[in-house]
C-alpha positions in Angstrom: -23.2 79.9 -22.2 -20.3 81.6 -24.1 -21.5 85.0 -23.2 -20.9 83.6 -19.4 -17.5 82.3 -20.5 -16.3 85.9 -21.9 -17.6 87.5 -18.8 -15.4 85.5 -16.7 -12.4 86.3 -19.2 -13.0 90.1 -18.7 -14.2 89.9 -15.2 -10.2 88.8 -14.8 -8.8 91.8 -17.1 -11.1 94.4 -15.0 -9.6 93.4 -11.6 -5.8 92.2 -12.5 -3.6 94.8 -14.2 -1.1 92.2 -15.3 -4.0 90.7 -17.8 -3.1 92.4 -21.2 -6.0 90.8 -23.3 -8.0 88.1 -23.2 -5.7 85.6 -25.5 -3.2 86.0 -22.6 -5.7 85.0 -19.9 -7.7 82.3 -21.4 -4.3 80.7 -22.1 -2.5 81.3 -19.3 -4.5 81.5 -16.3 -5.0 78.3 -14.2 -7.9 79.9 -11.9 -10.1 80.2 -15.1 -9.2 77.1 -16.7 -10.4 75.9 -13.2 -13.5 77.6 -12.9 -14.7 76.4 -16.4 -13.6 73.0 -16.0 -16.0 73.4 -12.7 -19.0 74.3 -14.9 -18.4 71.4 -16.7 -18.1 68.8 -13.4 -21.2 70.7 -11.8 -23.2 70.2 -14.8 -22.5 66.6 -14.7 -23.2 66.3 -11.2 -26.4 67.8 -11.1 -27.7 65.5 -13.8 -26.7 62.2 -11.8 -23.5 62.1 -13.4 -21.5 62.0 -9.9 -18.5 59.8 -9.9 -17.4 61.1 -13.7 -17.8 64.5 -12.1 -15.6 63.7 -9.1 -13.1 62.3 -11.6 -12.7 65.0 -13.5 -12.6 67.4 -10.7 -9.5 65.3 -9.8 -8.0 65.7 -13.6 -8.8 69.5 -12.9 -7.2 69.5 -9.7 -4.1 67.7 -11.3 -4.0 70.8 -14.3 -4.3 73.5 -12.1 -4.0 72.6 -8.6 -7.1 74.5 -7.3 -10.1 71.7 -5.8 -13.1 72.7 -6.5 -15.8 69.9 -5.3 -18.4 69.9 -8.6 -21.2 70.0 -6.0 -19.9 73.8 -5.2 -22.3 76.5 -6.7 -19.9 79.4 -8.1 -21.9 82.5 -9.5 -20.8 84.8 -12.6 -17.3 86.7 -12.7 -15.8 84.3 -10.3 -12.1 85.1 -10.1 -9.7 82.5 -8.2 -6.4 85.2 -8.5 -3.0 83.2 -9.2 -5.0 79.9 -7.3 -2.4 78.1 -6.2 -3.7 75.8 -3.2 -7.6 77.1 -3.6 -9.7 74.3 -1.7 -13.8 74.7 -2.0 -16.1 71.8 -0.1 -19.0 70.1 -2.0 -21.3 72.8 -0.1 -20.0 76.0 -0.8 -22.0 78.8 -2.6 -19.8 81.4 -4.2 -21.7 84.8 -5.0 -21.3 87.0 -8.2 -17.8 89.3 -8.8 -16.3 87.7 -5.9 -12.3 87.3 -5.5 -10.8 84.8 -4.1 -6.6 84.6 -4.2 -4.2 81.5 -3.9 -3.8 78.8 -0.4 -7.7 79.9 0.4 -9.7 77.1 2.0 -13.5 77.3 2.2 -14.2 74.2 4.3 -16.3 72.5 6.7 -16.3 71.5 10.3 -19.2 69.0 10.0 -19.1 65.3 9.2 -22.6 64.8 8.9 -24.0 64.0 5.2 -26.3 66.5 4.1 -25.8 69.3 6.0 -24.7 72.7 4.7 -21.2 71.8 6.0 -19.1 74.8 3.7 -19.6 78.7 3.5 -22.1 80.5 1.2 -19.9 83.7 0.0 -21.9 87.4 -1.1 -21.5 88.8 -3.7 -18.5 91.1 -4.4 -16.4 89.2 -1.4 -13.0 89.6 -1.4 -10.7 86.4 0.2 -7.2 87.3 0.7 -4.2 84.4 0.6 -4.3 82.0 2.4 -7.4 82.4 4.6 -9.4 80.0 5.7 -13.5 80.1 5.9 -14.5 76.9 8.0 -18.5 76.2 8.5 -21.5 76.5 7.0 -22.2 80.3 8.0 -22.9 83.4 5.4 -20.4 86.4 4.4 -22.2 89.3 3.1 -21.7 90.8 0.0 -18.9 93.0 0.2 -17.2 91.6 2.6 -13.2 91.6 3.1 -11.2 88.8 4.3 -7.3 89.6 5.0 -4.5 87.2 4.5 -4.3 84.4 6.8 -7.6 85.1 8.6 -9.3 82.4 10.1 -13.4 82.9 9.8 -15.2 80.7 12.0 -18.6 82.7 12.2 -20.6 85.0 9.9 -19.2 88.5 8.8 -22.3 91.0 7.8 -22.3 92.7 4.7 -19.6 95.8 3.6 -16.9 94.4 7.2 -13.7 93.7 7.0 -12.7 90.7 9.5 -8.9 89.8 10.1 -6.7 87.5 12.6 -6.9 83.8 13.9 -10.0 83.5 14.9 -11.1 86.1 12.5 -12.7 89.5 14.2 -14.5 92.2 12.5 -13.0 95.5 12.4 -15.3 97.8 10.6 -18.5 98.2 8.1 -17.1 99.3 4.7 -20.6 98.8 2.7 -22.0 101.1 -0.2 -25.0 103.1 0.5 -26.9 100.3 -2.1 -25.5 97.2 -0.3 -27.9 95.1 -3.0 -25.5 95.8 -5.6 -21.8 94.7 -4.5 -20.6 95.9 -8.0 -20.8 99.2 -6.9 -18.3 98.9 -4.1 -14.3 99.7 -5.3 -12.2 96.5 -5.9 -9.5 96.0 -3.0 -6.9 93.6 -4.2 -6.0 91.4 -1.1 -8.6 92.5 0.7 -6.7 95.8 1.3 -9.4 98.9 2.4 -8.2 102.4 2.1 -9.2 102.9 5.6 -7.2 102.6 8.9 -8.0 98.6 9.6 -5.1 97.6 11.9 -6.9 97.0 14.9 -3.7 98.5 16.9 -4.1 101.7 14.8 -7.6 102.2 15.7 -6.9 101.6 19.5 -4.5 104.5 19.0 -6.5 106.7 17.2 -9.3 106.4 19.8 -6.9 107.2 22.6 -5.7 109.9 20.7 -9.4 111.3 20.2 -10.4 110.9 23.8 -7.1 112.7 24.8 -7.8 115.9 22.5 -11.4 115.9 23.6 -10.6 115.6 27.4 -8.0 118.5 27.3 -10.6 120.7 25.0 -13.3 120.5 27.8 -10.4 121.2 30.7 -9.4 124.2 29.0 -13.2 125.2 28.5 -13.5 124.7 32.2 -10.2 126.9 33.1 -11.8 129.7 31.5 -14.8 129.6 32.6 -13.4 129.4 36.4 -11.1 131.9 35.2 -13.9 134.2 34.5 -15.8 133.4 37.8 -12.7 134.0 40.0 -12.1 137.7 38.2 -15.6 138.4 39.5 -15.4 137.0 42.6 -12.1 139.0 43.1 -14.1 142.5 42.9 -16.5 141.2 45.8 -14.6 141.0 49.2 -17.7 139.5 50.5 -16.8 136.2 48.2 -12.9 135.5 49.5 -14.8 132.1 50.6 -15.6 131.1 46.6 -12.6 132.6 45.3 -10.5 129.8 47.9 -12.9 127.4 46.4 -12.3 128.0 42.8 -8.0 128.5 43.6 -8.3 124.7 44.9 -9.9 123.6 41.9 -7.4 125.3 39.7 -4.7 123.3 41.8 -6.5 120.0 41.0 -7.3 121.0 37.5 -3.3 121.6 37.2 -2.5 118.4 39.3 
């Protein structure tokens, strides 16, 4: 049990640069008070202890203003990131190493009792401010969820998904996608790669341009070539006409 407590202590100092040592963040950050007042609350609920559970979820929620429903399942290395507004439903399944920052709901759309109503969360995911994650879908491990994002379906393993309602924009997974660890850290859910969906439209115009005026220019030369021989013959004046037009069209 306490090793699982320190590893959440330095989980916290190995992806927040402002954590100086681990006095300063078990005494000063809400999101880890949170998460082991959680342990706690879940213990208590999976022994039949429900309602004293719920209660002191609600003190919890009162010290640190981050809901977490004691039937929620959070792994090891959790990290709820400044946590401010954090909401998690009773059916939510948190994986290993994952991030989650402040004003980030994990909720359900169901009403029916005993359903999987919440999100189950990979491991290594990454939920950026303020998004919301509404259903009782999966997100792969390694996933990235940008600020504000609304997810209403499942994202695979390693993608990035952004916008209201969320949409994927690209696979960002390690070559050993069983072991999220190994993917790099990206605070907010920032990637190093070119996500902006506008971007990308750009840059795949831009591709299709260059390649388009590589294969005309390929094609000028080789008429080029053709009509120098066709010049020597006079008995081809017919192809050279021919080949002139195309030029014209080519240049057109």
């Amino acid at each position: 049990m306490l090793s699982t407590l320190l590893e959440d202590v330095d989980a916290i100092i190995a992806r927040d640069p402002a954590a100086r040592h681990r006095l300063e963040v078990i005494t000063c950050y809400p999101g880890l008070h949170a998460i082991w007042l959680h342990r706690l609350n879940h213990a208590l609920w999976n022994i039949g202890l429900k309602w004293l559970a719920r209660f002191l979820a609600s003190l919890a929620r009162f010290l640190t203003n981050i809901e977490i429903h004691p039937g929620a399942r959070l792994g090891r290395r959790v990290f709820l990131d400044h946590g401010l507004g954090i909401v998690i439903g009773e059916t939510a399944e948190i994986g290993d190493d994952t991030t989650i920052y402040q004003g980030v709901t994990l909720g359900g759309t169901s009403l029916y009792k005993g359903l999987k109503r919440h999100p189950t969360l990979g491991k290594g995911v990454v939920v950026s401010a303020g998004a919301k994650v509404l259903g009782g879908f999966t997100v792969g491990d390694g996933a990235r969820i940008g600020s504000n994002a609304v997810v209403l379906k499942e994202i695979p393993a390693g993608a990035t998904a952004v916008g209201v309602p969320a949409r994927i924009l690209h696979p960002d997974l390690p070559k050993d996608a069983s072991d999220a660890s190994k993917a790099s850290f990206s605070a907010y859910g920032i990637t190093p790669n070119a996500d902006d969906p506008v971007s990308l439209a750009l840059k795949s115009l831009i591709d299709a341009t260059i390649e388009q005026e590589n294969k005309i220019k390929a094609l000028e030369e080789a008429i080029a070539k053709l009509g120098g021989q066709a010049s020597d013959d006079v008995g081809h004046q017919e192809t050279k006409r021919e080949l002139d037009a195309i030029k014209q069209l080519l240049k057109e």
